[in-house]
C-alpha positions as MATLAB code, in Angstrom:
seq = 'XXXXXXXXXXXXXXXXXXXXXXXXXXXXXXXXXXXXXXXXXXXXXXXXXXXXXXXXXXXXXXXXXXXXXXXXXXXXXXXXXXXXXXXXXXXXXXXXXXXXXXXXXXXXXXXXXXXXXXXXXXXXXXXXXXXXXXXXXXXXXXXXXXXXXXXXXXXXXXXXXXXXXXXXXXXXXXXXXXXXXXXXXXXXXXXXXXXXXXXXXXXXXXXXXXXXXXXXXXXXXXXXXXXXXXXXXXXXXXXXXXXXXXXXXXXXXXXXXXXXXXXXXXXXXXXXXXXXXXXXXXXXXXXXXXXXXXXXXXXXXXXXXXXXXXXXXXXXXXXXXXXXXXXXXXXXXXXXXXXXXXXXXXXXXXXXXXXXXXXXXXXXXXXXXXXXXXXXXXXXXXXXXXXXXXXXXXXXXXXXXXXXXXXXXXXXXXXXXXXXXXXXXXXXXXXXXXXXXXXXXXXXXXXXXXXXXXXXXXXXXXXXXXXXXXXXXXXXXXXXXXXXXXXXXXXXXXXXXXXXXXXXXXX';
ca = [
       0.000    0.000    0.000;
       2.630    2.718    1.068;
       4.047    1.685   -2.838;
       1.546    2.115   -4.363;
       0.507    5.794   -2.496;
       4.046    7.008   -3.505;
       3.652    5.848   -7.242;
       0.480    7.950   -6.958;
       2.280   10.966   -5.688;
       4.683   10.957   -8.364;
       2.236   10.665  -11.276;
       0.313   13.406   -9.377;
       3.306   15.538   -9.422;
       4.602   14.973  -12.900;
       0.852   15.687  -14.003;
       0.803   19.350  -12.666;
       4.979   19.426  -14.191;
       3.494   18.775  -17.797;
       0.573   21.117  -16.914;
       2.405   24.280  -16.524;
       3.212   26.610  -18.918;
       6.682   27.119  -18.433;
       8.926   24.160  -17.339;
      10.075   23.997  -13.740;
      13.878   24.785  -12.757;
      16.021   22.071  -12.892;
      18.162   21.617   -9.769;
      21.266   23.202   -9.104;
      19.895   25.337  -12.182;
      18.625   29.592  -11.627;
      15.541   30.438  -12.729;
      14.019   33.328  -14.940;
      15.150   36.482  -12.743;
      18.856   35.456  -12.310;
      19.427   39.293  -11.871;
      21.691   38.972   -8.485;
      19.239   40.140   -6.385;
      18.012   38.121   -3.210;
      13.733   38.411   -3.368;
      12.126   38.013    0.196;
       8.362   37.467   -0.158;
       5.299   36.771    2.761;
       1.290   36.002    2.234;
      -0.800   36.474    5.136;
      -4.716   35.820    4.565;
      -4.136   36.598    0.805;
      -2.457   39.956    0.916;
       1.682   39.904    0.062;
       4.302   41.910    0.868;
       8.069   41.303   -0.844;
      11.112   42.856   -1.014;
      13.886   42.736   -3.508;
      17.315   43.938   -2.699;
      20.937   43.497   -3.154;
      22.862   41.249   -0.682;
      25.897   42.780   -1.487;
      25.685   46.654   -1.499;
      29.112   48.205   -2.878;
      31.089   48.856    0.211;
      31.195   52.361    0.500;
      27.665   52.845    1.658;
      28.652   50.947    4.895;
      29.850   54.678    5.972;
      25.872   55.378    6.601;
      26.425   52.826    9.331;
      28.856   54.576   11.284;
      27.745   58.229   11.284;
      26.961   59.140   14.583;
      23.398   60.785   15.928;
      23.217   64.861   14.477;
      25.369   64.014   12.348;
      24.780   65.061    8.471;
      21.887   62.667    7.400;
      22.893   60.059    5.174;
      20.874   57.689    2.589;
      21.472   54.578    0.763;
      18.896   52.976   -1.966;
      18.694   49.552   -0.036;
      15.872   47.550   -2.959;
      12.427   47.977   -3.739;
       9.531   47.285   -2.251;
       6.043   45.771   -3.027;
       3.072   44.728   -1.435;
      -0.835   44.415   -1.677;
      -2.842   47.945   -1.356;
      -4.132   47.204    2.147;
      -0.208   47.062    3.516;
       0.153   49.733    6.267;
       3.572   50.988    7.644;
       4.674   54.127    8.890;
       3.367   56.669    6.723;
       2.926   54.144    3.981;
      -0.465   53.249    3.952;
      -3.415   53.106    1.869;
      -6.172   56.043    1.161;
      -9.620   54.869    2.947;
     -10.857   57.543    0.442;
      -9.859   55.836   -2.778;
     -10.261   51.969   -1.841;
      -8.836   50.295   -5.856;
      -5.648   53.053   -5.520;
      -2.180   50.926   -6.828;
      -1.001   49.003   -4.816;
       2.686   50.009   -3.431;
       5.519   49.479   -5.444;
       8.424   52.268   -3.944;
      12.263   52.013   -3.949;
      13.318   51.481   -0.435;
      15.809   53.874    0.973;
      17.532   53.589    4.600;
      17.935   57.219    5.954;
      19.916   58.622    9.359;
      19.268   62.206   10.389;
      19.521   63.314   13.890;
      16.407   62.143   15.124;
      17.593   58.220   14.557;
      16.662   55.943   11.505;
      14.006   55.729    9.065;
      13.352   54.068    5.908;
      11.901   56.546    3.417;
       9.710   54.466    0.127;
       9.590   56.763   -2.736;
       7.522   55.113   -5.602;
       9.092   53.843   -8.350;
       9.415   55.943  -11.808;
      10.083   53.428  -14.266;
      11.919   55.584  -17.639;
      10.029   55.381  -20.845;
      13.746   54.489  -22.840;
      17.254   54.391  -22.679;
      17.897   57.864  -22.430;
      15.828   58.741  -19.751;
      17.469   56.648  -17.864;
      20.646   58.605  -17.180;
      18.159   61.153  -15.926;
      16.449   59.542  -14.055;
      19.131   58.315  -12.301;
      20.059   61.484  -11.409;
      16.933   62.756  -10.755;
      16.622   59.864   -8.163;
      19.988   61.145   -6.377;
      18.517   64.347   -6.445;
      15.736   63.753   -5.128;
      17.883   61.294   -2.282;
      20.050   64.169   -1.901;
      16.343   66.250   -0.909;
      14.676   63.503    1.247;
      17.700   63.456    3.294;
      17.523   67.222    3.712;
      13.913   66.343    4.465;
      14.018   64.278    7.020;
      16.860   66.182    9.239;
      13.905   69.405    9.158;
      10.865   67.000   10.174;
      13.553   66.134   13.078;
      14.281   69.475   14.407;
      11.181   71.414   12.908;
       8.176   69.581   12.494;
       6.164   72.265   11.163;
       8.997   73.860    8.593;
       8.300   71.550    5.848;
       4.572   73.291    5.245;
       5.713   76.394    5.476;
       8.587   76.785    3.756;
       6.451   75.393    0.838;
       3.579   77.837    1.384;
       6.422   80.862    1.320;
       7.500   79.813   -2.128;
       3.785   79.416   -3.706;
       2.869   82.813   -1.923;
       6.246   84.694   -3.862;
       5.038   82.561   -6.746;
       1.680   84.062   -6.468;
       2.821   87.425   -5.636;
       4.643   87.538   -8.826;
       1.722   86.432  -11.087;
      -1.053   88.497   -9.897;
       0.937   91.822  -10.201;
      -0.170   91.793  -14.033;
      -3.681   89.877  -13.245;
      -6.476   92.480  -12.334;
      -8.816   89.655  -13.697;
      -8.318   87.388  -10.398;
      -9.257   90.036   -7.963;
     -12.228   88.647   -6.865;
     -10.885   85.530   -5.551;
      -7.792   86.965   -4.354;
     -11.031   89.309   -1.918;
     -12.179   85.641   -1.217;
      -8.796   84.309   -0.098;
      -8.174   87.627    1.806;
     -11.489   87.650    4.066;
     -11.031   84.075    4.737;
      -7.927   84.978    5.725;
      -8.421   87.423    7.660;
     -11.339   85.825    9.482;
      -8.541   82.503   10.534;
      -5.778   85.131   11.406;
      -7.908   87.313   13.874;
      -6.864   90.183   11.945;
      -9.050   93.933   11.692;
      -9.648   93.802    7.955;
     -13.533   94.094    8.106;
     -13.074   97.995    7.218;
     -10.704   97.079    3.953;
     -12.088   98.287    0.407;
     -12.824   95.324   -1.262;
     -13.366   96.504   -4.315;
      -9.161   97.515   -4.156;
      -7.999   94.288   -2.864;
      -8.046   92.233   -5.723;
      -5.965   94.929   -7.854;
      -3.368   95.319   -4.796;
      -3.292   91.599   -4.672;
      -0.002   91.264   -5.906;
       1.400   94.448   -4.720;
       0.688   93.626   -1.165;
       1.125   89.584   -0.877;
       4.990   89.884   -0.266;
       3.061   91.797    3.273;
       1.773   88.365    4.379;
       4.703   87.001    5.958;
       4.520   89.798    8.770;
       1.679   87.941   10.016;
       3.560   86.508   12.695;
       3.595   89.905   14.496;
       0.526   91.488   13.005;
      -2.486   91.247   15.096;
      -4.138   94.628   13.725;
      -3.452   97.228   11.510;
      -4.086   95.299    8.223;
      -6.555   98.273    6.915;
      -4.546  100.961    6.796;
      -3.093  100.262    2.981;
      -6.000   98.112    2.052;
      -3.669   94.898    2.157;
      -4.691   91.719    0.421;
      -3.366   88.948    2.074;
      -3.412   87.510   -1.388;
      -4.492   84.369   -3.000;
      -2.179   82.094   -0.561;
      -4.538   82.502    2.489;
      -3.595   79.137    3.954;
       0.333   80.212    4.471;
      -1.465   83.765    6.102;
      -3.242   81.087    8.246;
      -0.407   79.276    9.135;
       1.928   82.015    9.941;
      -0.576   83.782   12.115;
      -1.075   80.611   13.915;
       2.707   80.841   14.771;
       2.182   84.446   15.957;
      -0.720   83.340   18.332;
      -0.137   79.430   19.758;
      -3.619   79.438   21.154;
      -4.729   79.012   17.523;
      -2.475   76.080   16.258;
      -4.580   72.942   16.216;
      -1.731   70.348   15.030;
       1.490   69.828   13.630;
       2.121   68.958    9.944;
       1.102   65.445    9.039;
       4.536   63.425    8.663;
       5.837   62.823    5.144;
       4.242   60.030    3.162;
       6.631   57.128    3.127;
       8.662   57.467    5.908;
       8.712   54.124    8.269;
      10.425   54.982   11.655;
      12.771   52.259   12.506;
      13.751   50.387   16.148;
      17.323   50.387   16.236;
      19.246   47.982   17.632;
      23.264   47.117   17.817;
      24.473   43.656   17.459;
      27.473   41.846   18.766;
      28.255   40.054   15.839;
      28.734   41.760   12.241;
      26.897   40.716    9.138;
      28.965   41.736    6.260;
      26.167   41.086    3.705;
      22.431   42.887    4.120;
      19.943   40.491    5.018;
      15.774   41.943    5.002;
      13.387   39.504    6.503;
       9.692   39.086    7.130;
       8.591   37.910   10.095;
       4.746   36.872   10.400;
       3.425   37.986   13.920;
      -0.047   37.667   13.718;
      -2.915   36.955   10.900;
      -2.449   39.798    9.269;
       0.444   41.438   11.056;
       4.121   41.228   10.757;
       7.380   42.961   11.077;
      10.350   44.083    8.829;
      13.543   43.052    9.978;
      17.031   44.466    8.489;
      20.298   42.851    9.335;
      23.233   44.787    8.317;
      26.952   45.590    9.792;
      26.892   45.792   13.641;
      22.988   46.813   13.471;
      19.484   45.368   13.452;
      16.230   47.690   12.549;
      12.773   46.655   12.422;
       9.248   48.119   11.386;
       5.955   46.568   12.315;
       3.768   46.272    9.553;
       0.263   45.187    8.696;
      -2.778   44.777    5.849;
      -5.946   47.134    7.147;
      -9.207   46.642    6.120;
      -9.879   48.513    3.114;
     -14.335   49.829    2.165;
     -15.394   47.237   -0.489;
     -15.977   49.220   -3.924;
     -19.764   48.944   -4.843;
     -20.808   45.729   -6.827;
     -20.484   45.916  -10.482;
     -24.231   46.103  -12.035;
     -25.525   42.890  -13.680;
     -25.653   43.296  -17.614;
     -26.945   39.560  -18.547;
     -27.511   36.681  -17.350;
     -24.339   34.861  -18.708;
     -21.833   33.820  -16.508;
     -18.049   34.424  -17.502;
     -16.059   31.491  -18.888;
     -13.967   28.795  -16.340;
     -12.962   26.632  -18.663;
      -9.401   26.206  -19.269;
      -7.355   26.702  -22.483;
      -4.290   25.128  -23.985;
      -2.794   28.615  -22.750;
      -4.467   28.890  -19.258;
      -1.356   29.534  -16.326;
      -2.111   26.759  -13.957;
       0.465   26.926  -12.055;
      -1.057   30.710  -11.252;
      -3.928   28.718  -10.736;
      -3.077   26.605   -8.081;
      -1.148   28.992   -6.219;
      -4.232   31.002   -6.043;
      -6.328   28.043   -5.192;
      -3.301   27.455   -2.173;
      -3.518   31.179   -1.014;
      -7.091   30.641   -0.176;
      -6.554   28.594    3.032;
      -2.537   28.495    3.452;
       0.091   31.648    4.002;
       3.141   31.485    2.176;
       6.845   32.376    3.180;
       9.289   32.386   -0.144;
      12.919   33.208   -0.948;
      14.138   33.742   -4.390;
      18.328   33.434   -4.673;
      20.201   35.568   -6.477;
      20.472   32.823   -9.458;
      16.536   33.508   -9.367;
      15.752   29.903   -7.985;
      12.312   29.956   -5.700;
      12.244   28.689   -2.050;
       8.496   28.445   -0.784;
       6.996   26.840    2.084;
       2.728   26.830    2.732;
       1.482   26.916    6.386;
      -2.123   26.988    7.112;
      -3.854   30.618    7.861;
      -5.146   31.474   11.377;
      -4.044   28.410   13.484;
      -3.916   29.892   17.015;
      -3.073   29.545   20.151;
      -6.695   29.007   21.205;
      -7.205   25.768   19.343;
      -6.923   21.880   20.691;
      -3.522   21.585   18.865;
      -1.796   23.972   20.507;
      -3.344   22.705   23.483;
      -1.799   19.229   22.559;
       1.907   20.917   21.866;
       1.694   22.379   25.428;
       1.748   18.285   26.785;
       3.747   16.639   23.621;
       5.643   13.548   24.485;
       8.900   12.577   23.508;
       8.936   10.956   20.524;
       5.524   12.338   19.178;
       5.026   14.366   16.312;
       3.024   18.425   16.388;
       0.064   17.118   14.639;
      -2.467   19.632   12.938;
      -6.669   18.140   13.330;
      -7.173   21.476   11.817;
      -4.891   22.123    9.148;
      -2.735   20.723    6.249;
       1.243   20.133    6.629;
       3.427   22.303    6.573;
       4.415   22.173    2.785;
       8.262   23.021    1.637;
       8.777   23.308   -2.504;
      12.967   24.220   -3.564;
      14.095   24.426   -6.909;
      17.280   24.187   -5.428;
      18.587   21.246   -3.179;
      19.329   22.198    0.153;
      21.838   21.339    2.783;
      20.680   21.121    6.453;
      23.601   20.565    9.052;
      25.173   17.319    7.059;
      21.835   16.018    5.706;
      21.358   16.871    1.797;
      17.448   17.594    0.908;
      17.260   17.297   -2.616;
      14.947   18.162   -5.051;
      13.408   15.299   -7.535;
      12.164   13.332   -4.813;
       8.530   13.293   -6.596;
       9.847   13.405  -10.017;
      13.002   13.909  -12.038;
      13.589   17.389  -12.773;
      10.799   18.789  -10.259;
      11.529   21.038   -7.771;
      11.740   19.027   -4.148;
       8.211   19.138   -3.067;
       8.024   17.812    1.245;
       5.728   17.531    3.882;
       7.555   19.265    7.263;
       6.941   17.563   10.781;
       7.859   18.906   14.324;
       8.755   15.729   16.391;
       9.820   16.016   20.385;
      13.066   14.014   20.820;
      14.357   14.138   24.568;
      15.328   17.926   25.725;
      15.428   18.978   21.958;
      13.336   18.972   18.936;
      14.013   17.453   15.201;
      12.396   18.155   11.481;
      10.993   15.813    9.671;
      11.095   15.720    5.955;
       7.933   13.583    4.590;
       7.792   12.798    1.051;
       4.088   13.254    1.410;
       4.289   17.035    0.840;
       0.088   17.122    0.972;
      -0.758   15.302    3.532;
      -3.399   16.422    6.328;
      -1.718   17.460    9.810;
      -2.516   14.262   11.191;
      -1.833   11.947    8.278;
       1.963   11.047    8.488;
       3.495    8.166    7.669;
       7.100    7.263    8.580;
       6.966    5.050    5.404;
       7.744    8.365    3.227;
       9.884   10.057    5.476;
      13.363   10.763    3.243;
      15.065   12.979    6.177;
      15.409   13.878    9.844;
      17.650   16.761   11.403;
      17.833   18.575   14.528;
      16.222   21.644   15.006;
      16.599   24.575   17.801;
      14.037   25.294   20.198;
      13.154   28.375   22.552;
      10.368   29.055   24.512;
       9.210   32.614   25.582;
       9.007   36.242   25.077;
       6.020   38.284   24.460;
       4.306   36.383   22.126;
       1.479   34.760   23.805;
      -1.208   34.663   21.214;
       1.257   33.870   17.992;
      -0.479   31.965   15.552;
       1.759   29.153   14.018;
       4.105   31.242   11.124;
       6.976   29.805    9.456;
       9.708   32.549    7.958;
      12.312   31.945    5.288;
      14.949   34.266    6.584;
      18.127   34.973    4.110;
      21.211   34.822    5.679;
      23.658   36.532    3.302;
      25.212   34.656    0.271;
      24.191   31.143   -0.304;
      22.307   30.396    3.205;
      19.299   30.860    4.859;
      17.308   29.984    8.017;
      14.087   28.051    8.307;
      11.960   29.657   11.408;
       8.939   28.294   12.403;
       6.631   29.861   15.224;
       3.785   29.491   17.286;
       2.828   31.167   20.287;
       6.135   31.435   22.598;
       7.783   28.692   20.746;
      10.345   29.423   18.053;
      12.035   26.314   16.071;
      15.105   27.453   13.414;
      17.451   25.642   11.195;
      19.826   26.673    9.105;
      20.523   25.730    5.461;
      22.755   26.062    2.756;
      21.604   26.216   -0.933;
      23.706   23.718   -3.223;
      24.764   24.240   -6.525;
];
């Protein structure tokens, strides 16, 4: 029987190889994107977030590492970032407002001004050819050079940002309506508005002579500050920038100032941390903390930084009226991505960790969505025996797919254990042995959480264990965390119990 279930397995597997439109990776072989860069990707509940980066940024940009708080802020272009519209972090985060905006797609910048670290996502400006590519790769230092600028003035003066913006509009202004007699009547608007917000005498002003001394008088409005009467005596227009008049008088009389600016959108403050040990390579990982909840973890020199993140709930657009009474197509064509398909299909019930190398081969691993710590199996991991296996009544096993063979410890997983040239497709299992813990690698990769049989296991290594910290209510994650270069960590997690290995991709 066992046989005959593995025979079945394989044809199964070979089925959905043929099936797919593009032919999988052979091992030891890169895939598609063999562009160098390491790709760290997470699904939680359906909704993705993935970051692409270099693991081995040119050496000179480790000076941003050293530069000491106050000094001259400092940027490097770490990757790029991507995600599903609902992702919130920091100041990146969706518009309630407009509920089908783009989802985010922003190079990813790390950033040090006085105030500590940040990472600052500016979206991404692809260039239309060749040549605008020069430029806009020096637009994009330019504009580096001006975030960093940025960010040291929302550190020491939160509110300078508006209004050195609303100074330049108002000169701008100034400037145009000297020859425009035509926009006197809204610059009258602007000025009783204004002068209404600023507490300011102008009710005895000619309006009829505002609008033509619009320009004349605007350059006026920054001695708001100290003004609090004598704004009739020259019929002064406050001109058609009331809302820097606003702000500036607010400045001039505290009582009036409701809040400060709203922070920059894009900038994620980051938790700094130093390390003993130094990582000579970047490493960015995603860390699943909850169901929809996770954090951003960087790994770089002498220094760790993270950023919580999450995916909000986002207004539903309205339905799409019913034209007829014909339901779309669901058949499939010669030409139909099933691989898409299934993946899709997968992402209905299961998260999904992955790791693409820098030859572009895929790591993935499936765990199922919203297993808690409220649930009987949890319950049953509390009082495991040695010897027994973490079984799931309510879930599917944890699923590991590598186009590339890996290299646990001593033990060699290797990929065409379903089929020749397929990917290594396993079932994972948590067995209690003694004090410690091992991983089990079942070549069963579908099985339910309860369904094992030690008939298909193909490997067993040790794995570490902890137990603690202040994550209580964890539900069960697993991580794919690059390590720099060719190696990697496997960390799974539930509750207050973390399990990590650490692997090695062969070539």
């Amino acid at each position: 029987m066992p046989a005959l279930r593995f025979r079945l397995a394989a044809c199964a597997a070979v089925l959905y190889a043929l099936a797919q439109t593009a032919a999988p990776a052979h091992a030891g072989q890169g895939g598609e994107n063999d562009d160098g860069l390491v790709r760290t990707e997470l699904v939680l509940n359906g909704r993705s977030i993935s970051v692409e980066y270099d693991p081995a940024l040119p050496s000179d940009h480790r000076s941003l590492l050293v530069l000491r708080a106050g000094s001259t802020q400092a940027a490097v272009r770490l990757g790029r970032i991507e995600g599903h519209r609902s992702l919130a972090m920091g100041t990146l985060a969706p518009d309630p407002d407009e509920p089908r905006a783009p989802a985010p797609d922003h190079d990813l910048w790390l950033m040090r001004t006085g105030a500590g670290w940040m990472l600052d996502a500016r979206p991404v400006e692809e260039p239309a050819d060749a040549d605008e590519a020069e430029g806009a790769t020096d637009k994009a230092a330019d504009a580096g050079d001006e975030a960093a600028e940025d960010a040291e003035t929302d550190a020491t003066q939160p509110a300078a940002d508006g209004a050195e913006a609303e100074n330049a509009e108002a000169e701008d202004a100034g400037t145009e309506a000297e020859g425009a007699e035509a926009e006197g009547a809204e610059a009258e608007n602007a000025e009783a508005e204004n002068a209404e917000s600023a507490q300011t005498d102008v009710d005895g002003a000619d309006a009829d002579t505002d609008g033509a001394d619009a320009g004349a008088d605007s350059a006026d409005a920054a001695d708001a500050e100290n003004a609090e009467a004598d704004t009739d005596a020259e019929g002064r227009d406050e001109d058609a920038e009331g809302d820097e008049a606003d702000g500036e008088a607010d400045e001039a009389n505290p009582e009036t100032v409701d809040a400060p600016p709203s922070p920059r959108p894009g900038r994620i403050p980051l938790a700094h941390r130093p390390l003993a040990d130094e990582a000579e390579t970047l490493a960015v990982r995603l860390l699943p903390a909850a169901d929809e909840a996770g954090t951003l973890e960087l790994i770089w020199g002498r220094n760790q930084w993270t950023a919580d993140f999450e995916f909000i709930e986002l207004p539903r657009p309205p339905r799409r009226e019913r034209t007829s009474n014909v339901s779309p197509g669901t058949s499939l064509t010669r030409d139909s991505d099933l691989e898409a398909r299934y993946r899709a299909a997968a992402l209905g019930s299961r998260n999904e960790t992955a790791l693409r190398t820098p030859d572009g081969a895929r790591i993935q691993v499936l765990f199922e969505q919203e297993l808690g710590t409220d649930g009987v199996d949890f319950a049953a991991l509390e009082s495991i025996g040695d010897g027994d296996l973490v079984e799931l009544t309510e879930g599917a096993v944890i699923r590991l797919r590598s186009e590339v063979p890996l290299r646990f410890g001593d033990t060699l997983i290797p990929t065409d254990n379903l089929a020749p040239d397929f990917p290594g497709s396993y079932g994972l299992w948590l067995r209690a042995s003694g004090p410690g813990w091992t991983l089990v690698f079942n070549n069963e990769p579908d099985s339910w959480g309860t369904q094992h049989d030690p008939a298909f296991d193909a490997a067993e290594v040790d794995i570490d264990h902890t137990h603690g910290g202040p994550y209580e209510d964890r539900p069960l994650g697993v991580s794919l965390v690059p390590a720099g270069g060719d190696a990697g960590r496997l960390v799974i997690v539930w509750g207050q119990h973390v399990w990590a290995a650490d692997f090695t991709i062969e070539p």
